[in-house]
KEMITOR-399846 format. One line per field, with one value per residue (C-alpha): residue number from 1; x, y, z; residue in one letter. Coordinates in pm, 1 decimal. Example, Ala and Ser with C-alpha at 12.3 -4.5 7.8 and 13.67 -1.06 7.14 Angstrom:
nr: [1  2]
x: [1230.0  1367.0]
y: [-450.0  -106.0]
z: [780.0  714.0]
rest: [A  S]
END
This chain:
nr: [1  2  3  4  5  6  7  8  9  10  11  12  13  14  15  16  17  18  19  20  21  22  23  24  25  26  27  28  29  30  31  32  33  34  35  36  37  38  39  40  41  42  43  44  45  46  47  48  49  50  51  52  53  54  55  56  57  58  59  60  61  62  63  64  65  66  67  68  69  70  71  72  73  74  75  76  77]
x: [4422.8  4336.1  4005.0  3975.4  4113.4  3995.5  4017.2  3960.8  3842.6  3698.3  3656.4  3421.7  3623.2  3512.8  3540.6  3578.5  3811.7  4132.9  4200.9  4097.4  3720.5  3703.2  3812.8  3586.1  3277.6  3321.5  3028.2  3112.9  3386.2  3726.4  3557.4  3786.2  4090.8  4385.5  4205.8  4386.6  4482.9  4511.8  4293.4  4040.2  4155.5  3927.9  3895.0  3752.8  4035.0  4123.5  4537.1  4745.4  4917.9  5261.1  5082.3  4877.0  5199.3  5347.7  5024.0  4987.7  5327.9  5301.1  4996.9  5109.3  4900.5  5143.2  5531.7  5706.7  5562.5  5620.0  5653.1  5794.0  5765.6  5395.5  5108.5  4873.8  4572.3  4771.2  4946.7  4695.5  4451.8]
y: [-1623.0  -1920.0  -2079.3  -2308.2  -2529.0  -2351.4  -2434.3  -2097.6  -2241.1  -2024.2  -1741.7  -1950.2  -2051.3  -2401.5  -2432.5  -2745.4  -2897.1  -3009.8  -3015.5  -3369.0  -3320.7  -3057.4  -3233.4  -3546.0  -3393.9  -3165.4  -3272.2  -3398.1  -3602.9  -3410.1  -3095.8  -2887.9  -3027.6  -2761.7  -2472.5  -2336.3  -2509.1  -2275.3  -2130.7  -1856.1  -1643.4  -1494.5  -1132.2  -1386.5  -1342.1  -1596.6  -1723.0  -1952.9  -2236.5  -2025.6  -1718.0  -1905.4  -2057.8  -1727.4  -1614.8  -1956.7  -1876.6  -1527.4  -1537.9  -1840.5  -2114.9  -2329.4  -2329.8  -2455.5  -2641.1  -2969.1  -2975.2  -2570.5  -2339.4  -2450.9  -2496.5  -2780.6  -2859.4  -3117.2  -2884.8  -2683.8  -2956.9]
z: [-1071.9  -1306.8  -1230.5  -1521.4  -1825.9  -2125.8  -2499.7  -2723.0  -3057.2  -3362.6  -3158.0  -2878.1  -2536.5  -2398.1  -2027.1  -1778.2  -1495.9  -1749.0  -2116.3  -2177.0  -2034.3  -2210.8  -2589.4  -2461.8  -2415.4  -2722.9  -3002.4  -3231.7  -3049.9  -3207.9  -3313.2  -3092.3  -3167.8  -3283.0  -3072.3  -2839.1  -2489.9  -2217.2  -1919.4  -1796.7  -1534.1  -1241.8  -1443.7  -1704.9  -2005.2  -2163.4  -2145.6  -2310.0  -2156.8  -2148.8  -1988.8  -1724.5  -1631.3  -1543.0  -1382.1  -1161.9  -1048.9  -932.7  -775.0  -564.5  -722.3  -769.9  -663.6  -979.6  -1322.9  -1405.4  -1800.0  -1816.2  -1963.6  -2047.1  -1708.6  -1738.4  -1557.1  -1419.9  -1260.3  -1082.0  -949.3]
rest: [X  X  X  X  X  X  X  X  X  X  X  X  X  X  X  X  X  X  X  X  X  X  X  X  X  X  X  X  X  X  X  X  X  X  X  X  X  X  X  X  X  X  X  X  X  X  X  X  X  X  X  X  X  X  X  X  X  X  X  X  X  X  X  X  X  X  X  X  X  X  X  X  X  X  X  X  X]
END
């Protein structure tokens, strides 16, 4: 089950509610741009935005994506 947005950048995954908090509150503003966009499941592995969409959809979490085949926090919450 995905529990949050997640960017995975240089090896270090950055956590938070959706994609763009996440990029905002990176320091230095930008620094985190071209990592990674996906989401941390609750087994705490780290998924890409094509994976989590298959995940959110079998495990109920959502019923069908709006922008397929990728998920986005949009989607979710």
């Amino acid at each position: 089950m995905i529990v949050s947005s997640a960017i995975e950048k240089d090896g270090i995954i950055y956590t938070g509610r959706r994609h763009h908090n996440i990029l905002n509150e990176a320091n230095p503003k930008g620094s985190l741009r071209g990592g990674i966009q996906g989401f941390m499941l609750d087994d705490g592995r780290f998924v890409d935005r094509i994976e989590g969409a298959k995940i959110a959809l079998e495990c109920g979490q959502i019923e069908e994506l709006q922008w397929p085949p990728n998920l986005y926090s949009e989607d979710l919450w």
